[in-house]
C-alpha positions as CSV (number, residue, x, y, z in Angstrom):
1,X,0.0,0.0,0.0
2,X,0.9,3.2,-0.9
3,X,2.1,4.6,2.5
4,X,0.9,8.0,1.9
5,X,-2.6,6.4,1.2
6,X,-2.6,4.7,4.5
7,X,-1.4,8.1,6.6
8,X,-4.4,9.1,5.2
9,X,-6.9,6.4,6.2
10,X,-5.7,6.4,9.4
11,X,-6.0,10.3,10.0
12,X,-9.4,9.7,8.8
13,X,-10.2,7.0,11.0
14,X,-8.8,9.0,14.6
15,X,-11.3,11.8,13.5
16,X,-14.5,9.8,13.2
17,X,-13.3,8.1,16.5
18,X,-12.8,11.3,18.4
19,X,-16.6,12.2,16.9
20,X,-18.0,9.5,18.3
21,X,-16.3,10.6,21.8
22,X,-17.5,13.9,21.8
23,X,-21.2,12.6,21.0
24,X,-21.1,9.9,24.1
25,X,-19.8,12.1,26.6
26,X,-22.6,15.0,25.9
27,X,-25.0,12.2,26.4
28,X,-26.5,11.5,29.7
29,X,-25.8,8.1,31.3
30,X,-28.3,5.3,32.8
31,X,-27.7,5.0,35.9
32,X,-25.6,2.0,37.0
33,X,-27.9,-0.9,38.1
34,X,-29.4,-0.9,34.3
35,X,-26.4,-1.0,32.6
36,X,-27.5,0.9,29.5
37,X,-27.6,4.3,28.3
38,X,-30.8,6.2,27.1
39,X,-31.9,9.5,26.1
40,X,-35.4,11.2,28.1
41,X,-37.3,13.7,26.9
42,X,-39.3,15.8,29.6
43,X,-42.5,17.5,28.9
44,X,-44.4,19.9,31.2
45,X,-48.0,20.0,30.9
46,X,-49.2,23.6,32.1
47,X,-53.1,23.9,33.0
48,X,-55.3,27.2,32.9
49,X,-57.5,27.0,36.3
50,X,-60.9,29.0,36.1
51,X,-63.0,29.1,39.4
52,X,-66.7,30.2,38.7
53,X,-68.6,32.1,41.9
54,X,-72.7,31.8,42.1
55,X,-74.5,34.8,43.1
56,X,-76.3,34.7,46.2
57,X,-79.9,36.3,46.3
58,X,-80.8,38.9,49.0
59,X,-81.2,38.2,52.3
60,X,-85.0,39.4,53.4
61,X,-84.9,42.3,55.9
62,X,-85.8,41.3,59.2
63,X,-86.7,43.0,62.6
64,X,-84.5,44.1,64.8
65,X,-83.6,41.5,67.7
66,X,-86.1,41.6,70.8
67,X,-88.5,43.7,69.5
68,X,-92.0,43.0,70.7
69,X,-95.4,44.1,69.4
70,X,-97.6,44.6,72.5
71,X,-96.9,40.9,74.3
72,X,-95.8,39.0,71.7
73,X,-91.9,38.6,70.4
74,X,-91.1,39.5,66.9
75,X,-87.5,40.3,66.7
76,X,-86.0,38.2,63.7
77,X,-89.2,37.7,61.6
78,X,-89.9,39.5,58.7
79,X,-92.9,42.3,58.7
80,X,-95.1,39.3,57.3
81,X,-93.8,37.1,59.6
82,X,-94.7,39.4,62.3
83,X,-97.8,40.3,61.2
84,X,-99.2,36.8,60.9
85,X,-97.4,35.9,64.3
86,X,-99.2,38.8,66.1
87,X,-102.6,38.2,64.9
88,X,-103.2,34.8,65.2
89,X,-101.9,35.7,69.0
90,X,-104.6,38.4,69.8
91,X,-107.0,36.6,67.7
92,X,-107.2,33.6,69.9
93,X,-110.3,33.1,72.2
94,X,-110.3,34.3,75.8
95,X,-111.0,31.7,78.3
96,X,-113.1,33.0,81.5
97,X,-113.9,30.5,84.7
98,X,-116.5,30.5,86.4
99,X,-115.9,28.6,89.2
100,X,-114.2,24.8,89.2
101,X,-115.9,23.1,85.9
102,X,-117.1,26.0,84.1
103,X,-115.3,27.6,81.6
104,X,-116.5,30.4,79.0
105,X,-114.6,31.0,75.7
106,X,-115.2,34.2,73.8
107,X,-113.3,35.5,70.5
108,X,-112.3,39.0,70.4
109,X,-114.0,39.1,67.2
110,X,-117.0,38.5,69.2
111,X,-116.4,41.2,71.8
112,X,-115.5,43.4,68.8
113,X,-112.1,43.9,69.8
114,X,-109.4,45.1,66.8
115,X,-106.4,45.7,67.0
116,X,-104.3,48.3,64.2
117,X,-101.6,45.4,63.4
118,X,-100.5,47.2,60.0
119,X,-99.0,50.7,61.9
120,X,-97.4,48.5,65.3
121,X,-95.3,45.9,62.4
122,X,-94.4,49.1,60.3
123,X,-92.8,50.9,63.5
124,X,-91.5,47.8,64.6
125,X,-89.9,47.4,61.1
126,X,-88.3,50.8,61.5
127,X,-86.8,50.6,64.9
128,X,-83.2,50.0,65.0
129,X,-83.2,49.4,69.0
130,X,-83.0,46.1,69.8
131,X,-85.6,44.9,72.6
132,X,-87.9,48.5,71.9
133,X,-91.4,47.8,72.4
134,X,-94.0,48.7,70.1
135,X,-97.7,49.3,71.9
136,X,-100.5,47.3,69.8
137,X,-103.2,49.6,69.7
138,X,-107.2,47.5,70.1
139,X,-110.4,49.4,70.1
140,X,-113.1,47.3,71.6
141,X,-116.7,47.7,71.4
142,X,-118.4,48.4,74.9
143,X,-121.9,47.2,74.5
144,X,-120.2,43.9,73.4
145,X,-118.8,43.0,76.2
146,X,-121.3,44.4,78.2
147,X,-123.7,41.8,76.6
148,X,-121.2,39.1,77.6
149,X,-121.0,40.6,80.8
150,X,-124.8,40.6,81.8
151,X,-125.1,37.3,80.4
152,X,-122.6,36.0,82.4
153,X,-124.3,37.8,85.7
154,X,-127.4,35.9,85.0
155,X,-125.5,32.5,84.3
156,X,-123.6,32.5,87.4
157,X,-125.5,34.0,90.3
158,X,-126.5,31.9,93.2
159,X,-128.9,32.7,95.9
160,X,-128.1,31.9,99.5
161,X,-129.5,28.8,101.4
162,X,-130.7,29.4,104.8
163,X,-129.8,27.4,107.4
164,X,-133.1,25.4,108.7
165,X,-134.2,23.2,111.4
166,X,-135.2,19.3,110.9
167,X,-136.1,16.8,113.7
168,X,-133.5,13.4,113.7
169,X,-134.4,11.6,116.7
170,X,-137.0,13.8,118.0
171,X,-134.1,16.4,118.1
172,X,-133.5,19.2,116.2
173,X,-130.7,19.5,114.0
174,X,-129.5,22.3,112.1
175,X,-129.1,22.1,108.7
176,X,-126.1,24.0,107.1
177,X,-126.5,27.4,104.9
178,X,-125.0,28.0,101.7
179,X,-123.9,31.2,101.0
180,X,-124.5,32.6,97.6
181,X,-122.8,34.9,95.1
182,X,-123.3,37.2,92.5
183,X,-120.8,38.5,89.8
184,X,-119.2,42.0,90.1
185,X,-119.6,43.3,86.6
186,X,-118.1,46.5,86.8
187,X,-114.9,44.7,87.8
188,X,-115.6,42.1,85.3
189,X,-115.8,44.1,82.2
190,X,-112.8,45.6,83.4
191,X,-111.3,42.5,83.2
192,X,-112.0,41.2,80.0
193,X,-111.5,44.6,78.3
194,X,-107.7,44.7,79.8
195,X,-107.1,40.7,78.3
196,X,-108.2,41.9,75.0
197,X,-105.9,45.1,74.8
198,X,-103.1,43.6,76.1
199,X,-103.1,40.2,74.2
200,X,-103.5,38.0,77.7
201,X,-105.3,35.2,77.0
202,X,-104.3,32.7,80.4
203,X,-107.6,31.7,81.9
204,X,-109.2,34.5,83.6
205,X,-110.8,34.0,87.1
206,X,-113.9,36.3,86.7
207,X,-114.6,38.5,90.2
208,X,-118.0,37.3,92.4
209,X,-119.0,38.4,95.6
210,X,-120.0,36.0,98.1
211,X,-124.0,36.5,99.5
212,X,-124.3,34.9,102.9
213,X,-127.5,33.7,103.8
214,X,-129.7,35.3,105.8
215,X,-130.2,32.6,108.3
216,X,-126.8,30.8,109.2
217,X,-127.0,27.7,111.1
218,X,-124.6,29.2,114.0
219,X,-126.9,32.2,114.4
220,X,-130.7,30.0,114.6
221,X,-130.2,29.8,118.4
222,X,-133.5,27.6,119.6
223,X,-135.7,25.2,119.6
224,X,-139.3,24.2,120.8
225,X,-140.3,20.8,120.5
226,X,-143.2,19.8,121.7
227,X,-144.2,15.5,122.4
228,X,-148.2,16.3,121.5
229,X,-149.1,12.2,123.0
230,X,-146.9,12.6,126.0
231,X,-147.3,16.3,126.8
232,X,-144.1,17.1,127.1
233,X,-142.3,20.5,125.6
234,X,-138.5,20.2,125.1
235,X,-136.5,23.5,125.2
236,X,-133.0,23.4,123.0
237,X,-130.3,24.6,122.1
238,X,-129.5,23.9,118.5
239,X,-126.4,23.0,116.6
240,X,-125.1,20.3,115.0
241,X,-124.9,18.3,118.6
242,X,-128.0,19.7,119.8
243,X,-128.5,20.8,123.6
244,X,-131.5,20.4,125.6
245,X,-132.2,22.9,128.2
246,X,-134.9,22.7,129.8
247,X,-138.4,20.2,129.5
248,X,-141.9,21.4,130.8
249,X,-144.5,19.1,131.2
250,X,-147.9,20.9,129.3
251,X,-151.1,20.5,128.6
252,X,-152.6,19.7,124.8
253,X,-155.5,20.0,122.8
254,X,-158.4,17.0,123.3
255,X,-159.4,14.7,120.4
256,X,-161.8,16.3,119.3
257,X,-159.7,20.0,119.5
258,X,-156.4,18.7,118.7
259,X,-153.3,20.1,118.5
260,X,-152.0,20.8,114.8
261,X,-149.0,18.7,114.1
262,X,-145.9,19.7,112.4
263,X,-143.3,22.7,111.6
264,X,-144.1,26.0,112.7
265,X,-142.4,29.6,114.4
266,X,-143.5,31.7,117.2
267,X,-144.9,34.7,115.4
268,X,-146.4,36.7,118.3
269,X,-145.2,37.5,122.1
270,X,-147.9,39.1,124.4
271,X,-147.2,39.9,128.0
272,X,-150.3,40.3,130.0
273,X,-152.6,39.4,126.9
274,X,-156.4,39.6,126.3
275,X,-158.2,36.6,125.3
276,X,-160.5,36.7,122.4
277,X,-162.8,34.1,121.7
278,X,-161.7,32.6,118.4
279,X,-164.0,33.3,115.5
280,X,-166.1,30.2,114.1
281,X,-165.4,28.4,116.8
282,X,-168.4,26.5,118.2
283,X,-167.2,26.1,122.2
284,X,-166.6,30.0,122.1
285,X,-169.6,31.4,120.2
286,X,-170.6,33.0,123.3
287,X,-167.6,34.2,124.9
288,X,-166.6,37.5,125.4
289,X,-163.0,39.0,125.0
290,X,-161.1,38.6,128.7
291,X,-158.6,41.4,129.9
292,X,-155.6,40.6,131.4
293,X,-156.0,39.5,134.9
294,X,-156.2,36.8,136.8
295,X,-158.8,34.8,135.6
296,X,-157.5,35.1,132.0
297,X,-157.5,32.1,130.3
298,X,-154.4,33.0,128.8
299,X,-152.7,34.1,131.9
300,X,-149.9,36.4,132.0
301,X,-148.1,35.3,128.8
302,X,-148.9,34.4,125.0
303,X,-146.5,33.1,122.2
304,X,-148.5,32.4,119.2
305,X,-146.9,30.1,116.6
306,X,-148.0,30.0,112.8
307,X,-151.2,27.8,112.8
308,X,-154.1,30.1,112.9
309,X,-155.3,30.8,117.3
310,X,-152.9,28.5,118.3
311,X,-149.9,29.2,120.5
312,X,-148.5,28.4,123.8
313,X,-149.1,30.5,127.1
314,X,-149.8,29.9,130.8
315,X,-153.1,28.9,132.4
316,X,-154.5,29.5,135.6
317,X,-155.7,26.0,135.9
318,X,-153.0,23.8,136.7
319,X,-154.6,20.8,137.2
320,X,-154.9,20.3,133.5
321,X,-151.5,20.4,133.1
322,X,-149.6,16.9,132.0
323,X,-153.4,16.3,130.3
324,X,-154.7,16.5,126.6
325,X,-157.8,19.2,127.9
326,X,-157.3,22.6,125.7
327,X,-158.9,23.6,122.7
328,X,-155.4,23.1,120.4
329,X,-153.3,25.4,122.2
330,X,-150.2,24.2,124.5
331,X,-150.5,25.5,128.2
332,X,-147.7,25.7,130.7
333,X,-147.6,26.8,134.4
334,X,-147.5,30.8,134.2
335,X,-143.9,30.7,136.6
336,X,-142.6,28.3,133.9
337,X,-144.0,30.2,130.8
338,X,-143.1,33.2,132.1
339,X,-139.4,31.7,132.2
340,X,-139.6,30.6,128.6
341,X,-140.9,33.8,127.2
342,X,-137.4,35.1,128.2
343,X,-135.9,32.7,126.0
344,X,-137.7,32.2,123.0
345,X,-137.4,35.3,120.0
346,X,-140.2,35.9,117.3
347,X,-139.1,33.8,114.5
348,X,-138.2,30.5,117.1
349,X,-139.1,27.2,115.3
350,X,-141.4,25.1,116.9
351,X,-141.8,21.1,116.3
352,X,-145.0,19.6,117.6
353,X,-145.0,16.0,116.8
354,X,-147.3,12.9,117.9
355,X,-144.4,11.3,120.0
Protein backbone atom coordinates (compact mmCIF):
# COMPACT_ATOMS: atom_id res chain seq x y z
CA UNK A 1 0.00 0.00 0.00
CA UNK A 2 0.86 3.19 -0.87
CA UNK A 3 2.13 4.62 2.47
CA UNK A 4 0.93 8.01 1.85
CA UNK A 5 -2.62 6.41 1.22
CA UNK A 6 -2.60 4.67 4.55
CA UNK A 7 -1.39 8.08 6.60
CA UNK A 8 -4.44 9.11 5.21
CA UNK A 9 -6.90 6.44 6.21
CA UNK A 10 -5.66 6.40 9.40
CA UNK A 11 -5.98 10.26 9.96
CA UNK A 12 -9.40 9.72 8.81
CA UNK A 13 -10.18 7.00 11.04
CA UNK A 14 -8.83 9.00 14.56
CA UNK A 15 -11.28 11.79 13.52
CA UNK A 16 -14.47 9.78 13.22
CA UNK A 17 -13.34 8.13 16.49
CA UNK A 18 -12.81 11.34 18.43
CA UNK A 19 -16.58 12.22 16.87
CA UNK A 20 -18.04 9.45 18.32
CA UNK A 21 -16.27 10.57 21.76
CA UNK A 22 -17.51 13.92 21.79
CA UNK A 23 -21.24 12.55 21.04
CA UNK A 24 -21.15 9.85 24.15
CA UNK A 25 -19.84 12.12 26.58
CA UNK A 26 -22.57 14.99 25.89
CA UNK A 27 -24.96 12.19 26.36
CA UNK A 28 -26.53 11.52 29.72
CA UNK A 29 -25.83 8.09 31.34
CA UNK A 30 -28.29 5.29 32.79
CA UNK A 31 -27.75 5.03 35.86
CA UNK A 32 -25.60 2.04 37.01
CA UNK A 33 -27.94 -0.87 38.10
CA UNK A 34 -29.42 -0.86 34.27
CA UNK A 35 -26.36 -1.01 32.64
CA UNK A 36 -27.55 0.92 29.55
CA UNK A 37 -27.61 4.35 28.28
CA UNK A 38 -30.83 6.22 27.15
CA UNK A 39 -31.94 9.51 26.13
CA UNK A 40 -35.37 11.21 28.07
CA UNK A 41 -37.32 13.70 26.93
CA UNK A 42 -39.26 15.79 29.64
CA UNK A 43 -42.53 17.49 28.87
CA UNK A 44 -44.40 19.94 31.24
CA UNK A 45 -47.97 20.04 30.94
CA UNK A 46 -49.24 23.64 32.10
CA UNK A 47 -53.08 23.91 32.98
CA UNK A 48 -55.28 27.23 32.92
CA UNK A 49 -57.49 26.98 36.32
CA UNK A 50 -60.92 28.98 36.07
CA UNK A 51 -62.97 29.12 39.39
CA UNK A 52 -66.66 30.23 38.65
CA UNK A 53 -68.55 32.06 41.87
CA UNK A 54 -72.65 31.79 42.10
CA UNK A 55 -74.52 34.80 43.14
CA UNK A 56 -76.26 34.71 46.21
CA UNK A 57 -79.86 36.29 46.32
CA UNK A 58 -80.77 38.87 49.04
CA UNK A 59 -81.20 38.23 52.33
CA UNK A 60 -84.98 39.45 53.40
CA UNK A 61 -84.95 42.27 55.88
CA UNK A 62 -85.77 41.28 59.21
CA UNK A 63 -86.66 43.02 62.60
CA UNK A 64 -84.51 44.14 64.84
CA UNK A 65 -83.57 41.47 67.69
CA UNK A 66 -86.12 41.63 70.78
CA UNK A 67 -88.53 43.74 69.46
CA UNK A 68 -92.03 42.95 70.72
CA UNK A 69 -95.37 44.10 69.40
CA UNK A 70 -97.62 44.58 72.52
CA UNK A 71 -96.89 40.86 74.26
CA UNK A 72 -95.81 39.05 71.75
CA UNK A 73 -91.88 38.56 70.37
CA UNK A 74 -91.10 39.52 66.94
CA UNK A 75 -87.51 40.27 66.66
CA UNK A 76 -85.96 38.16 63.70
CA UNK A 77 -89.21 37.69 61.63
CA UNK A 78 -89.92 39.49 58.67
CA UNK A 79 -92.94 42.35 58.66
CA UNK A 80 -95.13 39.30 57.30
CA UNK A 81 -93.80 37.11 59.56
CA UNK A 82 -94.74 39.36 62.32
CA UNK A 83 -97.82 40.32 61.21
CA UNK A 84 -99.19 36.83 60.86
CA UNK A 85 -97.40 35.89 64.34
CA UNK A 86 -99.19 38.78 66.08
CA UNK A 87 -102.63 38.22 64.88
CA UNK A 88 -103.21 34.77 65.16
CA UNK A 89 -101.87 35.66 69.05
CA UNK A 90 -104.61 38.41 69.80
CA UNK A 91 -107.03 36.60 67.68
CA UNK A 92 -107.23 33.62 69.86
CA UNK A 93 -110.34 33.11 72.24
CA UNK A 94 -110.29 34.26 75.80
CA UNK A 95 -111.05 31.65 78.30
CA UNK A 96 -113.11 33.00 81.54
CA UNK A 97 -113.85 30.48 84.68
CA UNK A 98 -116.45 30.51 86.36
CA UNK A 99 -115.94 28.56 89.17
CA UNK A 100 -114.21 24.85 89.19
CA UNK A 101 -115.86 23.08 85.94
CA UNK A 102 -117.07 25.95 84.09
CA UNK A 103 -115.31 27.64 81.62
CA UNK A 104 -116.53 30.43 78.97
CA UNK A 105 -114.59 31.00 75.72
CA UNK A 106 -115.22 34.17 73.80
CA UNK A 107 -113.26 35.48 70.46
CA UNK A 108 -112.34 39.00 70.43
CA UNK A 109 -113.98 39.06 67.21
CA UNK A 110 -117.03 38.47 69.23
CA UNK A 111 -116.40 41.19 71.83
CA UNK A 112 -115.48 43.36 68.76
CA UNK A 113 -112.08 43.91 69.78
CA UNK A 114 -109.43 45.06 66.75
CA UNK A 115 -106.43 45.72 66.98
CA UNK A 116 -104.34 48.33 64.24
CA UNK A 117 -101.61 45.37 63.44
CA UNK A 118 -100.49 47.18 60.05
CA UNK A 119 -99.01 50.68 61.90
CA UNK A 120 -97.35 48.49 65.33
CA UNK A 121 -95.32 45.89 62.44
CA UNK A 122 -94.43 49.08 60.25
CA UNK A 123 -92.79 50.90 63.45
CA UNK A 124 -91.45 47.81 64.60
CA UNK A 125 -89.93 47.38 61.08
CA UNK A 126 -88.30 50.83 61.54
CA UNK A 127 -86.77 50.59 64.92
CA UNK A 128 -83.21 50.04 64.96
CA UNK A 129 -83.25 49.44 68.96
CA UNK A 130 -82.99 46.11 69.85
CA UNK A 131 -85.59 44.89 72.60
CA UNK A 132 -87.86 48.45 71.94
CA UNK A 133 -91.35 47.76 72.45
CA UNK A 134 -94.01 48.69 70.13
CA UNK A 135 -97.75 49.29 71.95
CA UNK A 136 -100.46 47.32 69.79
CA UNK A 137 -103.19 49.60 69.72
CA UNK A 138 -107.18 47.46 70.12
CA UNK A 139 -110.35 49.36 70.14
CA UNK A 140 -113.09 47.35 71.56
CA UNK A 141 -116.72 47.70 71.37
CA UNK A 142 -118.45 48.36 74.95
CA UNK A 143 -121.88 47.24 74.48
CA UNK A 144 -120.20 43.87 73.40
CA UNK A 145 -118.84 43.05 76.24
CA UNK A 146 -121.32 44.43 78.17
CA UNK A 147 -123.69 41.84 76.65
CA UNK A 148 -121.22 39.15 77.61
CA UNK A 149 -120.98 40.62 80.81
CA UNK A 150 -124.83 40.58 81.77
CA UNK A 151 -125.10 37.33 80.42
CA UNK A 152 -122.61 35.98 82.42
CA UNK A 153 -124.33 37.78 85.68
CA UNK A 154 -127.38 35.89 84.99
CA UNK A 155 -125.52 32.52 84.33
CA UNK A 156 -123.60 32.49 87.39
CA UNK A 157 -125.50 34.04 90.29
CA UNK A 158 -126.54 31.93 93.17
CA UNK A 159 -128.94 32.67 95.92
CA UNK A 160 -128.06 31.88 99.45
CA UNK A 161 -129.50 28.81 101.38
CA UNK A 162 -130.72 29.35 104.80
CA UNK A 163 -129.82 27.39 107.36
CA UNK A 164 -133.08 25.37 108.71
CA UNK A 165 -134.18 23.18 111.42
CA UNK A 166 -135.20 19.29 110.94
CA UNK A 167 -136.14 16.81 113.66
CA UNK A 168 -133.46 13.36 113.71
CA UNK A 169 -134.41 11.56 116.71
CA UNK A 170 -137.02 13.78 117.98
CA UNK A 171 -134.09 16.38 118.11
CA UNK A 172 -133.48 19.21 116.23
CA UNK A 173 -130.67 19.46 114.04
CA UNK A 174 -129.51 22.32 112.11
CA UNK A 175 -129.08 22.08 108.70
CA UNK A 176 -126.10 24.02 107.09
CA UNK A 177 -126.49 27.42 104.94
CA UNK A 178 -125.03 27.95 101.71
CA UNK A 179 -123.93 31.24 100.96
CA UNK A 180 -124.49 32.59 97.58
CA UNK A 181 -122.75 34.86 95.10
CA UNK A 182 -123.29 37.19 92.45
CA UNK A 183 -120.83 38.48 89.77
CA UNK A 184 -119.18 41.96 90.05
CA UNK A 185 -119.56 43.31 86.64
CA UNK A 186 -118.08 46.52 86.82
CA UNK A 187 -114.91 44.71 87.78
CA UNK A 188 -115.57 42.10 85.30
CA UNK A 189 -115.80 44.08 82.23
CA UNK A 190 -112.78 45.59 83.43
CA UNK A 191 -111.32 42.50 83.20
CA UNK A 192 -111.97 41.17 80.01
CA UNK A 193 -111.53 44.63 78.34
CA UNK A 194 -107.73 44.66 79.78
CA UNK A 195 -107.09 40.67 78.32
CA UNK A 196 -108.23 41.88 75.01
CA UNK A 197 -105.87 45.14 74.82
CA UNK A 198 -103.07 43.59 76.14
CA UNK A 199 -103.07 40.17 74.17
CA UNK A 200 -103.52 38.02 77.66
CA UNK A 201 -105.30 35.17 77.00
CA UNK A 202 -104.35 32.74 80.40
CA UNK A 203 -107.61 31.71 81.93
CA UNK A 204 -109.22 34.55 83.55
CA UNK A 205 -110.81 34.00 87.15
CA UNK A 206 -113.90 36.29 86.74
CA UNK A 207 -114.59 38.50 90.20
CA UNK A 208 -117.98 37.33 92.37
CA UNK A 209 -118.99 38.38 95.60
CA UNK A 210 -120.03 36.04 98.09
CA UNK A 211 -123.96 36.45 99.52
CA UNK A 212 -124.32 34.91 102.85
CA UNK A 213 -127.48 33.74 103.77
CA UNK A 214 -129.67 35.31 105.82
CA UNK A 215 -130.23 32.58 108.26
CA UNK A 216 -126.75 30.83 109.22
CA UNK A 217 -127.02 27.72 111.07
CA UNK A 218 -124.60 29.21 114.00
CA UNK A 219 -126.93 32.16 114.38
CA UNK A 220 -130.70 29.99 114.58
CA UNK A 221 -130.16 29.75 118.35
CA UNK A 222 -133.50 27.65 119.63
CA UNK A 223 -135.73 25.16 119.60
CA UNK A 224 -139.26 24.22 120.78
CA UNK A 225 -140.34 20.75 120.48
CA UNK A 226 -143.22 19.81 121.65
CA UNK A 227 -144.22 15.52 122.38
CA UNK A 228 -148.20 16.28 121.49
CA UNK A 229 -149.13 12.18 122.95
CA UNK A 230 -146.90 12.64 125.98
CA UNK A 231 -147.31 16.27 126.79
CA UNK A 232 -144.06 17.06 127.09
CA UNK A 233 -142.28 20.49 125.63
CA UNK A 234 -138.48 20.21 125.12
CA UNK A 235 -136.53 23.49 125.18
CA UNK A 236 -133.03 23.43 123.02
CA UNK A 237 -130.34 24.60 122.05
CA UNK A 238 -129.50 23.90 118.53
CA UNK A 239 -126.41 23.00 116.64
CA UNK A 240 -125.10 20.31 115.02
CA UNK A 241 -124.92 18.31 118.56
CA UNK A 242 -127.99 19.70 119.81
CA UNK A 243 -128.47 20.78 123.55
CA UNK A 244 -131.51 20.45 125.60
CA UNK A 245 -132.16 22.89 128.22
CA UNK A 246 -134.92 22.68 129.82
CA UNK A 247 -138.41 20.16 129.51
CA UNK A 248 -141.91 21.39 130.83
CA UNK A 249 -144.51 19.12 131.16
CA UNK A 250 -147.85 20.87 129.29
CA UNK A 251 -151.09 20.45 128.60
CA UNK A 252 -152.56 19.74 124.76
CA UNK A 253 -155.55 20.01 122.77
CA UNK A 254 -158.44 17.01 123.29
CA UNK A 255 -159.43 14.74 120.36
CA UNK A 256 -161.83 16.30 119.32
CA UNK A 257 -159.72 20.00 119.49
CA UNK A 258 -156.40 18.69 118.71
CA UNK A 259 -153.29 20.06 118.55
CA UNK A 260 -152.02 20.76 114.83
CA UNK A 261 -149.02 18.71 114.10
CA UNK A 262 -145.94 19.66 112.37
CA UNK A 263 -143.33 22.67 111.65
CA UNK A 264 -144.08 25.97 112.74
CA UNK A 265 -142.41 29.62 114.35
CA UNK A 266 -143.47 31.73 117.17
CA UNK A 267 -144.89 34.73 115.44
CA UNK A 268 -146.43 36.72 118.27
CA UNK A 269 -145.15 37.46 122.10
CA UNK A 270 -147.86 39.09 124.38
CA UNK A 271 -147.18 39.89 128.03
CA UNK A 272 -150.34 40.32 129.97
CA UNK A 273 -152.56 39.42 126.89
CA UNK A 274 -156.42 39.58 126.29
CA UNK A 275 -158.16 36.60 125.27
CA UNK A 276 -160.52 36.73 122.39
CA UNK A 277 -162.78 34.07 121.72
CA UNK A 278 -161.69 32.63 118.38
CA UNK A 279 -164.00 33.33 115.52
CA UNK A 280 -166.11 30.24 114.13
CA UNK A 281 -165.36 28.36 116.77
CA UNK A 282 -168.36 26.47 118.18
CA UNK A 283 -167.19 26.06 122.20
CA UNK A 284 -166.63 30.02 122.06
CA UNK A 285 -169.63 31.36 120.18
CA UNK A 286 -170.60 33.04 123.31
CA UNK A 287 -167.60 34.16 124.90
CA UNK A 288 -166.63 37.49 125.41
CA UNK A 289 -163.01 38.98 125.00
CA UNK A 290 -161.11 38.61 128.73
CA UNK A 291 -158.63 41.39 129.88
CA UNK A 292 -155.61 40.63 131.42
CA UNK A 293 -155.97 39.48 134.89
CA UNK A 294 -156.25 36.80 136.79
CA UNK A 295 -158.81 34.81 135.57
CA UNK A 296 -157.51 35.10 131.98
CA UNK A 297 -157.47 32.08 130.25
CA UNK A 298 -154.35 33.00 128.76
CA UNK A 299 -152.69 34.09 131.87
CA UNK A 300 -149.93 36.38 131.99
CA UNK A 301 -148.07 35.27 128.85
CA UNK A 302 -148.93 34.42 125.03
CA UNK A 303 -146.51 33.11 122.24
CA UNK A 304 -148.47 32.39 119.16
CA UNK A 305 -146.88 30.11 116.59
CA UNK A 306 -148.03 29.98 112.76
CA UNK A 307 -151.20 27.81 112.77
CA UNK A 308 -154.12 30.09 112.87
CA UNK A 309 -155.30 30.80 117.31
CA UNK A 310 -152.91 28.50 118.29
CA UNK A 311 -149.90 29.16 120.53
CA UNK A 312 -148.47 28.37 123.81
CA UNK A 313 -149.15 30.48 127.08
CA UNK A 314 -149.81 29.89 130.83
CA UNK A 315 -153.12 28.92 132.41
CA UNK A 316 -154.46 29.52 135.59
CA UNK A 317 -155.69 25.96 135.89
CA UNK A 318 -153.01 23.76 136.71
CA UNK A 319 -154.64 20.77 137.21
CA UNK A 320 -154.86 20.27 133.50
CA UNK A 321 -151.53 20.44 133.13
CA UNK A 322 -149.57 16.93 131.97
CA UNK A 323 -153.44 16.31 130.31
CA UNK A 324 -154.72 16.47 126.58
CA UNK A 325 -157.79 19.16 127.93
CA UNK A 326 -157.34 22.56 125.68
CA UNK A 327 -158.86 23.58 122.74
CA UNK A 328 -155.38 23.10 120.43
CA UNK A 329 -153.26 25.43 122.17
CA UNK A 330 -150.18 24.15 124.48
CA UNK A 331 -150.54 25.54 128.17
CA UNK A 332 -147.68 25.73 130.72
CA UNK A 333 -147.62 26.82 134.42
CA UNK A 334 -147.54 30.77 134.21
CA UNK A 335 -143.89 30.67 136.55
CA UNK A 336 -142.60 28.29 133.91
CA UNK A 337 -143.97 30.21 130.76
CA UNK A 338 -143.09 33.16 132.15
CA UNK A 339 -139.41 31.73 132.21
CA UNK A 340 -139.60 30.61 128.55
CA UNK A 341 -140.91 33.77 127.21
CA UNK A 342 -137.42 35.09 128.20
CA UNK A 343 -135.92 32.74 126.03
CA UNK A 344 -137.72 32.22 123.00
CA UNK A 345 -137.42 35.28 119.98
CA UNK A 346 -140.24 35.92 117.25
CA UNK A 347 -139.13 33.77 114.53
CA UNK A 348 -138.20 30.48 117.06
CA UNK A 349 -139.14 27.22 115.30
CA UNK A 350 -141.37 25.13 116.88
CA UNK A 351 -141.84 21.12 116.32
CA UNK A 352 -145.02 19.55 117.63
CA UNK A 353 -145.03 15.98 116.84
CA UNK A 354 -147.28 12.93 117.86
CA UNK A 355 -144.39 11.29 120.04
Amino acid sequence: MNRGVSIAAFSACGAAGLAVAVILAAAPRAGADEGTTSTTTTVTDTTTSTTTTTPQPPQPKVIAAGVMIGGTLVGGLTAAEARALVATRFFSPLRLAGGPGSRITATPRELGALPEIESAVALAARVKRPGFRVPLNVTVSTPKVDRLVASLVKRFKREPVDATLRLHNLKPIATRDVPGRRLKPIVATRTIVHALKTQKRGLLDLPFEKIEAPVRSDALGRAIVIRRGSNELYFYGVGTKPKLIRKFKVATGLAEYPTPLGKFEVVTKQANPWWYPPPGSDWAKDAKPVPPGAGNPLGTRWMGISSPYVGIHGTPNAASIGYSASHGCIRMLIPQVEWLFTQVEVGTPVFIVAA
